[in-house]
mmCIF file of the N, C-alpha and C atoms, coordinates in Angstrom:
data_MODEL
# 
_entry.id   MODEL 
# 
loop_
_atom_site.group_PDB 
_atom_site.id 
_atom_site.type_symbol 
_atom_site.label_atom_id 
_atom_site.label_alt_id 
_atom_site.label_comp_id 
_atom_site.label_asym_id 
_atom_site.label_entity_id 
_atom_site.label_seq_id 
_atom_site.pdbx_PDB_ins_code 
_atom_site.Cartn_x 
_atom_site.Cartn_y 
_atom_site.Cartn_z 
_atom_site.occupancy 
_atom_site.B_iso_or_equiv 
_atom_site.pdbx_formal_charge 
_atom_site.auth_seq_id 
_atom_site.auth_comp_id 
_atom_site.auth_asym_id 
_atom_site.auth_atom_id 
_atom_site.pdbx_PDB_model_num 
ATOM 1   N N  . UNK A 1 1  ? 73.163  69.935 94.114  1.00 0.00 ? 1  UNK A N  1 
ATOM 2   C CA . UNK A 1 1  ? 73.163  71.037 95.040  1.00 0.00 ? 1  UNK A CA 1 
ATOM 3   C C  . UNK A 1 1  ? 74.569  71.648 95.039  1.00 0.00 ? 1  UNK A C  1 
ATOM 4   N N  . UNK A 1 2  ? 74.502  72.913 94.920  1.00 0.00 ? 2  UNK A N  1 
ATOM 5   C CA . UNK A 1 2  ? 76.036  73.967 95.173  1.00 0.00 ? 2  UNK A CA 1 
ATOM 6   C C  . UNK A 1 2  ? 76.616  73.894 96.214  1.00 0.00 ? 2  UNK A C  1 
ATOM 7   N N  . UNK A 1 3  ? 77.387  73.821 96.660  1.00 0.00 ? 3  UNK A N  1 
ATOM 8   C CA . UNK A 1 3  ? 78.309  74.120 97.997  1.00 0.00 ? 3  UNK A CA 1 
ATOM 9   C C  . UNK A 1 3  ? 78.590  75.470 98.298  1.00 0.00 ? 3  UNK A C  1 
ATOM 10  N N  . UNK A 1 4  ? 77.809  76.367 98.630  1.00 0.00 ? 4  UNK A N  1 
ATOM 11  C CA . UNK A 1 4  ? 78.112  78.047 98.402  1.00 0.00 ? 4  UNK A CA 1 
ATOM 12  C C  . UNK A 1 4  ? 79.792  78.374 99.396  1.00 0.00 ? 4  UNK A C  1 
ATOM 13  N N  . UNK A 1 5  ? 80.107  77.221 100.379 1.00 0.00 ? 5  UNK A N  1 
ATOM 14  C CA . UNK A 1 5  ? 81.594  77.762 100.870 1.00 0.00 ? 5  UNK A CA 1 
ATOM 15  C C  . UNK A 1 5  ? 82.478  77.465 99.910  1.00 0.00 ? 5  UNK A C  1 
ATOM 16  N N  . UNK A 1 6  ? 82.363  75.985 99.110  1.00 0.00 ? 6  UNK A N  1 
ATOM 17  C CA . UNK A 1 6  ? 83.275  75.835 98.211  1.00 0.00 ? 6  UNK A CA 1 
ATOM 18  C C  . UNK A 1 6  ? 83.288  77.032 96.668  1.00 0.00 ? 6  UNK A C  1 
ATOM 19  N N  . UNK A 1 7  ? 81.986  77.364 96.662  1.00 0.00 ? 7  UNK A N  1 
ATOM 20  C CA . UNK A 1 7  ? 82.416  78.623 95.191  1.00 0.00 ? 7  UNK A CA 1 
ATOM 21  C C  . UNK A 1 7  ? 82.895  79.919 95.788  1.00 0.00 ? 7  UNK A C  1 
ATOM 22  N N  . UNK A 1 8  ? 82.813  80.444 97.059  1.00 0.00 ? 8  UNK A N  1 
ATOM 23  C CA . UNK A 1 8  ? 83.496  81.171 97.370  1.00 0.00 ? 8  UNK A CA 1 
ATOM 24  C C  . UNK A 1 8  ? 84.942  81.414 97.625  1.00 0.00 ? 8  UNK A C  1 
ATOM 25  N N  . UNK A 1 9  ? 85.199  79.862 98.271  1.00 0.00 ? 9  UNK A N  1 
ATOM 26  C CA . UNK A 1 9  ? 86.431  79.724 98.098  1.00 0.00 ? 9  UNK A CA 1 
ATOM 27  C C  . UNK A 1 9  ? 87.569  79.806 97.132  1.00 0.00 ? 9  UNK A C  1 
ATOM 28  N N  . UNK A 1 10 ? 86.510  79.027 95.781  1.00 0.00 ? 10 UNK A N  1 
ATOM 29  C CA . UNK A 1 10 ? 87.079  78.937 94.512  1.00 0.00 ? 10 UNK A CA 1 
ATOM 30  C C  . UNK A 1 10 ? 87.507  80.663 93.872  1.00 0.00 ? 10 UNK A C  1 
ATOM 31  N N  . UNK A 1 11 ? 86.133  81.254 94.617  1.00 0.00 ? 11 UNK A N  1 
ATOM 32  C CA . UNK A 1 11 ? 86.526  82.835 93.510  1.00 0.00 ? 11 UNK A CA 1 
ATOM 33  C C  . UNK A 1 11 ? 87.769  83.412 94.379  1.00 0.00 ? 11 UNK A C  1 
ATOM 34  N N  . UNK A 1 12 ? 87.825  83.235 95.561  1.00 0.00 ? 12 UNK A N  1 
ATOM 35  C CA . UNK A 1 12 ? 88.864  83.702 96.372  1.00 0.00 ? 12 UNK A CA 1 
ATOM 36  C C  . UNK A 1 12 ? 90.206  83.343 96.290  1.00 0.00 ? 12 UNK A C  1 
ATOM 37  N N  . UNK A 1 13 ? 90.278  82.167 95.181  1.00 0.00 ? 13 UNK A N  1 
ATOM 38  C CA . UNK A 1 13 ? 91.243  81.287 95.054  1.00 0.00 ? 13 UNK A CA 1 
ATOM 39  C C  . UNK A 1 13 ? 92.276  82.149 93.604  1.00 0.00 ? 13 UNK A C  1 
ATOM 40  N N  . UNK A 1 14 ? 91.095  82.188 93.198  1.00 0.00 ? 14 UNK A N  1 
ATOM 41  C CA . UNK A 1 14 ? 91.076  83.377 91.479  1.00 0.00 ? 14 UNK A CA 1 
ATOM 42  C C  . UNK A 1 14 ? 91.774  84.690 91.866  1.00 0.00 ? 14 UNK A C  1 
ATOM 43  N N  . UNK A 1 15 ? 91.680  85.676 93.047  1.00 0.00 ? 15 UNK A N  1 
ATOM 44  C CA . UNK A 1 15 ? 92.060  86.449 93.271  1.00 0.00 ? 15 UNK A CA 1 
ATOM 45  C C  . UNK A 1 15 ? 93.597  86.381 93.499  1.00 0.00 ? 15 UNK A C  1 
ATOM 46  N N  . UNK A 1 16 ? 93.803  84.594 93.432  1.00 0.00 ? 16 UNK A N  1 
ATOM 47  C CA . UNK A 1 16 ? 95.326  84.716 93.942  1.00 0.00 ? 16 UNK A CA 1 
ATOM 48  C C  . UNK A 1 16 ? 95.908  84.646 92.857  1.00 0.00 ? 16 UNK A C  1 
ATOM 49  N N  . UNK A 1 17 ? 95.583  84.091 91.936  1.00 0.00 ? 17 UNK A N  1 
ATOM 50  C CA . UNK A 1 17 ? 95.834  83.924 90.864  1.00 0.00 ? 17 UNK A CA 1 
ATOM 51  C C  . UNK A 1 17 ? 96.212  84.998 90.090  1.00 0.00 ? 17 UNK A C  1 
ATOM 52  N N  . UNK A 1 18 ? 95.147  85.898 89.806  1.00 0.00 ? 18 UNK A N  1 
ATOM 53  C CA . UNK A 1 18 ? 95.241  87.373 89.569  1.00 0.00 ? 18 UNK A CA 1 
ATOM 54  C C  . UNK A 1 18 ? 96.335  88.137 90.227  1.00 0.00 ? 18 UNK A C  1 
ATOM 55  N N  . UNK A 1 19 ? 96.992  87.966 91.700  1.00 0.00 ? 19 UNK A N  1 
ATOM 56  C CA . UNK A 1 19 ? 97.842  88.736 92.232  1.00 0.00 ? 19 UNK A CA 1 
ATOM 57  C C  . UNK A 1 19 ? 98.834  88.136 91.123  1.00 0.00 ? 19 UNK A C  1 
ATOM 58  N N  . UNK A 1 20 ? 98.946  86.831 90.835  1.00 0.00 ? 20 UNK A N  1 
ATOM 59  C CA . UNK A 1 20 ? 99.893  86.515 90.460  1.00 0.00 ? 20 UNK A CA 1 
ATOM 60  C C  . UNK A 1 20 ? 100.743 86.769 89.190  1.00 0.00 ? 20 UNK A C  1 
ATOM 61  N N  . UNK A 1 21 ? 100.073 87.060 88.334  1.00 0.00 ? 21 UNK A N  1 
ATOM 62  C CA . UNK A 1 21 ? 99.615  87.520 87.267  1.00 0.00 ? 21 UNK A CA 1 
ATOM 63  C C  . UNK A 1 21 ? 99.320  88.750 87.033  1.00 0.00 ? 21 UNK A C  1 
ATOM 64  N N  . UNK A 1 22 ? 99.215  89.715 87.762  1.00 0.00 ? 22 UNK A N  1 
ATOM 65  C CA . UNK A 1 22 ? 98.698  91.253 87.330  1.00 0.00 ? 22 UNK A CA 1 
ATOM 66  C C  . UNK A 1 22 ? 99.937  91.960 87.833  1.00 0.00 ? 22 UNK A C  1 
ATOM 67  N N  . UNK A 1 23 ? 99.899  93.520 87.364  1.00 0.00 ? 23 UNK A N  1 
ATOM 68  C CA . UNK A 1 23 ? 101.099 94.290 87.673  1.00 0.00 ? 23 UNK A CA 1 
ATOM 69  C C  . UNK A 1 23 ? 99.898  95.483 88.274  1.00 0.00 ? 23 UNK A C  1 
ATOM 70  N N  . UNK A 1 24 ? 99.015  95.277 88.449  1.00 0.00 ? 24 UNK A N  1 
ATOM 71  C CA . UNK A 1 24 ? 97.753  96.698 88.682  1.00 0.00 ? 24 UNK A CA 1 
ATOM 72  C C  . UNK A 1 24 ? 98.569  97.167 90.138  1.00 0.00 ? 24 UNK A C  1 
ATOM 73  N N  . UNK A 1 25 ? 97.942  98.036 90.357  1.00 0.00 ? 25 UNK A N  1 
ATOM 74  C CA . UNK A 1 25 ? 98.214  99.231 91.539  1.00 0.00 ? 25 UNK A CA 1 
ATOM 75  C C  . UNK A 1 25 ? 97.687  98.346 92.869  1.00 0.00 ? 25 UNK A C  1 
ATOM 76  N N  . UNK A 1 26 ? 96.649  97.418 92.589  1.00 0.00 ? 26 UNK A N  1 
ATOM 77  C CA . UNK A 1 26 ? 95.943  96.642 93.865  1.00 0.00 ? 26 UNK A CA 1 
ATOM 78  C C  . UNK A 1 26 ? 97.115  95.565 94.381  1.00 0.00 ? 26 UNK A C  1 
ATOM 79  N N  . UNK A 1 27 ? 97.984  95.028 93.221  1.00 0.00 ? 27 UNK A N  1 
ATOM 80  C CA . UNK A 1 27 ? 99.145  94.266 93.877  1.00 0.00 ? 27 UNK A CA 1 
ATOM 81  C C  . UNK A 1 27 ? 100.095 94.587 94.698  1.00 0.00 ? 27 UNK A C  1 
ATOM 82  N N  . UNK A 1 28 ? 100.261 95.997 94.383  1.00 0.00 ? 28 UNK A N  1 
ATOM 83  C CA . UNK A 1 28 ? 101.912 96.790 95.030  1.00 0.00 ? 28 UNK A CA 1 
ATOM 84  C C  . UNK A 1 28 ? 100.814 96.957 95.973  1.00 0.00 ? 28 UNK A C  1 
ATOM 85  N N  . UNK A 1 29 ? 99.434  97.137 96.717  1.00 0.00 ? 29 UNK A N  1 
ATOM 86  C CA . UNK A 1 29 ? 98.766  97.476 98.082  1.00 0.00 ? 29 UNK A CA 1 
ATOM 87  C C  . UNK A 1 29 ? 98.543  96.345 98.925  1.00 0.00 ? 29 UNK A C  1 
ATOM 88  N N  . UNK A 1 30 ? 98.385  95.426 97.840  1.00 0.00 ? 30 UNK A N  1 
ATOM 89  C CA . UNK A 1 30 ? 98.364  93.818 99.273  1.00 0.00 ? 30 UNK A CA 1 
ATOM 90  C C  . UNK A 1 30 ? 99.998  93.138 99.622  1.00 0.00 ? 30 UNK A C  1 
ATOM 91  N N  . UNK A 1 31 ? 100.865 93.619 98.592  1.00 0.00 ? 31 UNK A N  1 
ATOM 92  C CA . UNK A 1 31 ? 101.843 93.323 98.924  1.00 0.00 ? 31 UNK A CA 1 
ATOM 93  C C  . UNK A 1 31 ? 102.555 94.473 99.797  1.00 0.00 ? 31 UNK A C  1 
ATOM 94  N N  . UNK A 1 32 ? 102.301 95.301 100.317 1.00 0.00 ? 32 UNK A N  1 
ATOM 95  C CA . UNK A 1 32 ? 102.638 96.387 100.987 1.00 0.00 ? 32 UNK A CA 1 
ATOM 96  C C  . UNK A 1 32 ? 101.923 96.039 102.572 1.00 0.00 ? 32 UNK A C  1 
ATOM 97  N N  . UNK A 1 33 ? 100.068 95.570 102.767 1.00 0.00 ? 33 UNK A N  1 
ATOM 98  C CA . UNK A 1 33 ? 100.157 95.533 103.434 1.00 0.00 ? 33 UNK A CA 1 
ATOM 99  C C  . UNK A 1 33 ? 100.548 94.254 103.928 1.00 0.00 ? 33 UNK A C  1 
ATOM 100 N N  . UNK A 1 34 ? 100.672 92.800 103.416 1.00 0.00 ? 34 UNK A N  1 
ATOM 101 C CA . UNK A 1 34 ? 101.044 91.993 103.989 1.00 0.00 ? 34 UNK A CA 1 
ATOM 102 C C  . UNK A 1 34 ? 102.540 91.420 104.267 1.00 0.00 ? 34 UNK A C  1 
ATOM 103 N N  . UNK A 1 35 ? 103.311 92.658 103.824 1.00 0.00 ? 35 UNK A N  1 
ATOM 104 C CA . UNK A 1 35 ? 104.747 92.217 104.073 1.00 0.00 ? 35 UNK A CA 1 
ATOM 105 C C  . UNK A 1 35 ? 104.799 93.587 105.353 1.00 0.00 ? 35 UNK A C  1 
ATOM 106 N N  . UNK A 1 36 ? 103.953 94.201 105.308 1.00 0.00 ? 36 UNK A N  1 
ATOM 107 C CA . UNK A 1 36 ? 103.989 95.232 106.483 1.00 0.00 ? 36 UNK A CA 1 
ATOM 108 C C  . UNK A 1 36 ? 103.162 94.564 108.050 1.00 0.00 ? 36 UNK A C  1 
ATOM 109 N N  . UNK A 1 37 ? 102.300 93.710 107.723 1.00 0.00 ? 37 UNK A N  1 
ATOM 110 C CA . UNK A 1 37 ? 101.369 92.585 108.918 1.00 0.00 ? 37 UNK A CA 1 
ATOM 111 C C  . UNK A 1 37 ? 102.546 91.667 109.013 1.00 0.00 ? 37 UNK A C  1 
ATOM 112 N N  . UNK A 1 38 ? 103.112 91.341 108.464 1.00 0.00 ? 38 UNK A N  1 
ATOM 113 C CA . UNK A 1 38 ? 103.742 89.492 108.483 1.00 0.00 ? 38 UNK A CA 1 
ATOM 114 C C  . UNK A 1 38 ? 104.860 89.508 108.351 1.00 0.00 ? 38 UNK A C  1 
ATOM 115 N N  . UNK A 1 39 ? 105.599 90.648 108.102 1.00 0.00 ? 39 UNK A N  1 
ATOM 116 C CA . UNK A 1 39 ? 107.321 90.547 107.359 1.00 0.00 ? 39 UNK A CA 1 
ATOM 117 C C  . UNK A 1 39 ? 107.590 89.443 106.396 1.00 0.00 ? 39 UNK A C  1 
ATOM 118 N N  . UNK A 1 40 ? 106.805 88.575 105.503 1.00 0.00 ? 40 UNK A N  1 
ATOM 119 C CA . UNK A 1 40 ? 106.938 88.033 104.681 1.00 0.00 ? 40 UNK A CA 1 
ATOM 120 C C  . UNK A 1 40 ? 106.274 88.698 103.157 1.00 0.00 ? 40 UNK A C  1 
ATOM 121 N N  . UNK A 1 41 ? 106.689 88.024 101.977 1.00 0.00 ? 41 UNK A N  1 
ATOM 122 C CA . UNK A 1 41 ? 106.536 88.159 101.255 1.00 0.00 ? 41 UNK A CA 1 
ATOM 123 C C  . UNK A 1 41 ? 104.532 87.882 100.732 1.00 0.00 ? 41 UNK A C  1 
ATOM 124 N N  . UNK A 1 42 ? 103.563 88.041 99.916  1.00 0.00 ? 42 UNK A N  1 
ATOM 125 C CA . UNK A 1 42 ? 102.696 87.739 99.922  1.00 0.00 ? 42 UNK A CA 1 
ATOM 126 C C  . UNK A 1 42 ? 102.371 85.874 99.437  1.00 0.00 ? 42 UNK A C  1 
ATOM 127 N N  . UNK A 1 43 ? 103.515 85.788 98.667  1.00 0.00 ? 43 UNK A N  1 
ATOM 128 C CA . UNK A 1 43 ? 103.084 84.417 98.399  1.00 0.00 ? 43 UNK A CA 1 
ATOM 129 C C  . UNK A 1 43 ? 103.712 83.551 99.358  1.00 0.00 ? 43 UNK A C  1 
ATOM 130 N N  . UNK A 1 44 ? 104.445 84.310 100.159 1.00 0.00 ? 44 UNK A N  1 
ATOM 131 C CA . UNK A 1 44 ? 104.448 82.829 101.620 1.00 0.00 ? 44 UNK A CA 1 
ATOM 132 C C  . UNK A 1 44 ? 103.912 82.933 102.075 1.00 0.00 ? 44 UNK A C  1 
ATOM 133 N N  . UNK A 1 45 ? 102.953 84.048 102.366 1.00 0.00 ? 45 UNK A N  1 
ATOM 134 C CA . UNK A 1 45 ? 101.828 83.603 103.602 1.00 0.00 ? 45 UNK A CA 1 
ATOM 135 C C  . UNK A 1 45 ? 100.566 82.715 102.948 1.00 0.00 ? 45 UNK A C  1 
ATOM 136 N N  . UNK A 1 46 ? 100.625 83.174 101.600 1.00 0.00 ? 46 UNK A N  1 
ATOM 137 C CA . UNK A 1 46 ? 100.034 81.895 100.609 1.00 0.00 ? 46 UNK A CA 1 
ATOM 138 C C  . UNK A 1 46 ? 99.676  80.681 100.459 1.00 0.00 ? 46 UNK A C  1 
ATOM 139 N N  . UNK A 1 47 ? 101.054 80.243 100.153 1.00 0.00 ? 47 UNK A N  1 
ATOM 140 C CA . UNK A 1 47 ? 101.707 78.951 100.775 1.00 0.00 ? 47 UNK A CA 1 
ATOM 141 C C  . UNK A 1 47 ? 101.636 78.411 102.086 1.00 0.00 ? 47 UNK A C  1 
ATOM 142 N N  . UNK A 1 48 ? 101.815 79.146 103.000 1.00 0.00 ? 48 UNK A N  1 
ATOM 143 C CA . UNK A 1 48 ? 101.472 78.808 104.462 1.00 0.00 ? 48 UNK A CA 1 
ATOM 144 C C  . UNK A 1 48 ? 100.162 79.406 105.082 1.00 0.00 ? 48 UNK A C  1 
ATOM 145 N N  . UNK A 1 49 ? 99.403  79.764 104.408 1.00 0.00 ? 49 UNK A N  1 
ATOM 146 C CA . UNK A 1 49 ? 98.508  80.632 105.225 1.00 0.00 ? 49 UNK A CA 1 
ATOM 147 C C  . UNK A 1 49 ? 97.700  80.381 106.587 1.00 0.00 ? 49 UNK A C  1 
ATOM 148 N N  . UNK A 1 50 ? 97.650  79.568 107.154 1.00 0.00 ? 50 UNK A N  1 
ATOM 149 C CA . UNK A 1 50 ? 97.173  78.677 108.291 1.00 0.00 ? 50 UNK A CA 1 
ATOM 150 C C  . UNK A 1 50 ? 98.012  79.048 109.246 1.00 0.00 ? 50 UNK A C  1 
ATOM 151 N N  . UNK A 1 51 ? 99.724  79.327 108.719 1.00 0.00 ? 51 UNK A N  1 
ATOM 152 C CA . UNK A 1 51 ? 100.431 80.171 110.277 1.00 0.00 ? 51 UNK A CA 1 
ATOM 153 C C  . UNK A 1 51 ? 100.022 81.236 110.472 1.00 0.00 ? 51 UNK A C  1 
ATOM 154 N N  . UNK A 1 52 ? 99.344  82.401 109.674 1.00 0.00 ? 52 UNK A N  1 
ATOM 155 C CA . UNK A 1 52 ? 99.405  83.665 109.675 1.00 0.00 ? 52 UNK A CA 1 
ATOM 156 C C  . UNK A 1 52 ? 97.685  83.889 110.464 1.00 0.00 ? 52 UNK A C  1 
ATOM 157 N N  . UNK A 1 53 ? 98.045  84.889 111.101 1.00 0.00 ? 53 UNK A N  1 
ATOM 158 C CA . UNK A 1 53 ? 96.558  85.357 111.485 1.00 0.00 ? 53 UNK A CA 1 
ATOM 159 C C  . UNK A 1 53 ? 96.194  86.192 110.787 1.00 0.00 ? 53 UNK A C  1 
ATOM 160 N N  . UNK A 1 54 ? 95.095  86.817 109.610 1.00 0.00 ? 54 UNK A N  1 
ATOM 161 C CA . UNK A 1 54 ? 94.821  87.641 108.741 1.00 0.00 ? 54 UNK A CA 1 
ATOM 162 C C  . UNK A 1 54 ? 93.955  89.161 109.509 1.00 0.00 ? 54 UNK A C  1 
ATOM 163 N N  . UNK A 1 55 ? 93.774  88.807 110.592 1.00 0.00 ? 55 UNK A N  1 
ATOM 164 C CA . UNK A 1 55 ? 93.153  89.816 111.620 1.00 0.00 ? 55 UNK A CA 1 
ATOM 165 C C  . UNK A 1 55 ? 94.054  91.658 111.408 1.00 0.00 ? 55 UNK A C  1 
ATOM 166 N N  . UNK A 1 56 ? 94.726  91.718 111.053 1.00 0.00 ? 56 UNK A N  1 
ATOM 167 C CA . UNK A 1 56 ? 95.212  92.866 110.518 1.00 0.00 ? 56 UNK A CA 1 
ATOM 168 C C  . UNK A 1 56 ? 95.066  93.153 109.145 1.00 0.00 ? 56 UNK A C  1 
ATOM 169 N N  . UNK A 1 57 ? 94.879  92.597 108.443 1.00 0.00 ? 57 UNK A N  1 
ATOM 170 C CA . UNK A 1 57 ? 94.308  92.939 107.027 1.00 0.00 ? 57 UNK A CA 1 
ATOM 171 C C  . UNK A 1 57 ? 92.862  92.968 106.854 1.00 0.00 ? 57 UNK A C  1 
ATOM 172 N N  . UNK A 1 58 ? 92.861  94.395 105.564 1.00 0.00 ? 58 UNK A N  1 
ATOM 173 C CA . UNK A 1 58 ? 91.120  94.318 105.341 1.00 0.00 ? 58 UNK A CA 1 
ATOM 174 C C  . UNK A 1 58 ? 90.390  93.059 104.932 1.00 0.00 ? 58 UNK A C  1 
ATOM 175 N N  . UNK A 1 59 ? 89.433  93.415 105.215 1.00 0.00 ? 59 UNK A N  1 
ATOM 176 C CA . UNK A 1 59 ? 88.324  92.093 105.264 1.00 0.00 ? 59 UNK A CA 1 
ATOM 177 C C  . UNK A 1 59 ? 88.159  91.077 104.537 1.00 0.00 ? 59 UNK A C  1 
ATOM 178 N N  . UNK A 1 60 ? 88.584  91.643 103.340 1.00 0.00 ? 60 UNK A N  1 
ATOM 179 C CA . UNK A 1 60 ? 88.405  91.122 101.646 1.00 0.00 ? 60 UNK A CA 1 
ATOM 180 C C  . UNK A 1 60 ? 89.844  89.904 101.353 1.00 0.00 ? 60 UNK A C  1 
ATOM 181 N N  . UNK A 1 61 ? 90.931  91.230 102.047 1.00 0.00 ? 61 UNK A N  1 
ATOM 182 C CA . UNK A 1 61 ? 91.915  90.136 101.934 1.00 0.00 ? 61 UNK A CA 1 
ATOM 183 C C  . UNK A 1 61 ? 92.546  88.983 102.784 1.00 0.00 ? 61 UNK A C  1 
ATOM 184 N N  . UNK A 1 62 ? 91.746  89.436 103.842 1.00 0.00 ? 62 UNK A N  1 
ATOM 185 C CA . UNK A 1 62 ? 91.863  88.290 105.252 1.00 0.00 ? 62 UNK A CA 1 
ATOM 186 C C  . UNK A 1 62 ? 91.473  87.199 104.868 1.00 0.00 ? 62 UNK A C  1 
ATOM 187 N N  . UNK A 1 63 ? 89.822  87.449 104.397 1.00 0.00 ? 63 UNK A N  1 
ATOM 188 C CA . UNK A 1 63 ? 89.123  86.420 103.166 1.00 0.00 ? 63 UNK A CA 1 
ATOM 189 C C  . UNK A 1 63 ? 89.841  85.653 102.318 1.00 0.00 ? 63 UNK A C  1 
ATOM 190 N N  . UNK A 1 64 ? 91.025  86.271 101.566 1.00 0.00 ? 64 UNK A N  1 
ATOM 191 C CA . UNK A 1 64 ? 91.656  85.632 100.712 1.00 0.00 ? 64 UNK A CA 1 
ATOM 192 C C  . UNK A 1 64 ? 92.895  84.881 101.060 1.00 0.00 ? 64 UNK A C  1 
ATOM 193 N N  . UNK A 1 65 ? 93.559  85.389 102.232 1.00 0.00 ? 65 UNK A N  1 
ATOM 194 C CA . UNK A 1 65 ? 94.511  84.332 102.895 1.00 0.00 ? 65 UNK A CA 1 
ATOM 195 C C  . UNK A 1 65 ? 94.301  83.099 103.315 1.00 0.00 ? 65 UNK A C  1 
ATOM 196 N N  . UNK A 1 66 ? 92.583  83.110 103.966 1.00 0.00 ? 66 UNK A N  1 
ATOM 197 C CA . UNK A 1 66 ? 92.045  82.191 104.858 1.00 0.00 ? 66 UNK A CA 1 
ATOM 198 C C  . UNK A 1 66 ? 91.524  81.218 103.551 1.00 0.00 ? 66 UNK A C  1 
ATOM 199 N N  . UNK A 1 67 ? 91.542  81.538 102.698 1.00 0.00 ? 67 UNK A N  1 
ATOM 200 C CA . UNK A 1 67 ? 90.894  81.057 101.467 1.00 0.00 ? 67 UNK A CA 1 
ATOM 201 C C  . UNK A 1 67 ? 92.006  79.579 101.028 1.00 0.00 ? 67 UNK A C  1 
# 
């Protein structure tokens, strides 16, 4: 049997990966808005994401902090 929270998690996990790794136009926008929500950088709230409340970011990427 699948764990459908754990493969979501996993693809959400991929997206970080991808920030990490990509130079696209979608990076300079999550890093814009989450150093504009958090005054940190995107990969510390990363790293810490459990301090941060994602409630100011769109849905997708709230998803991906909480991830």
């Amino acid at each position: 049997m699948v764990s459908i929270a754990l493969e979501v998690n996993a693809l959400l996990v991929q997206w970080i990966r991808r920030y990490l790794y990509s130079q696209n136009s979608w990076v300079s926008l999550i890093t814009f808005w989450v150093f504009d929500r958090f005054g940190i950088d995107p990969m510390g709230v990363f790293s810490v994401s459990l301090a941060f409340s994602p409630t100011g970011l769109p849905p997708f990427y709230a998803c991906v902090v909480n991830a």
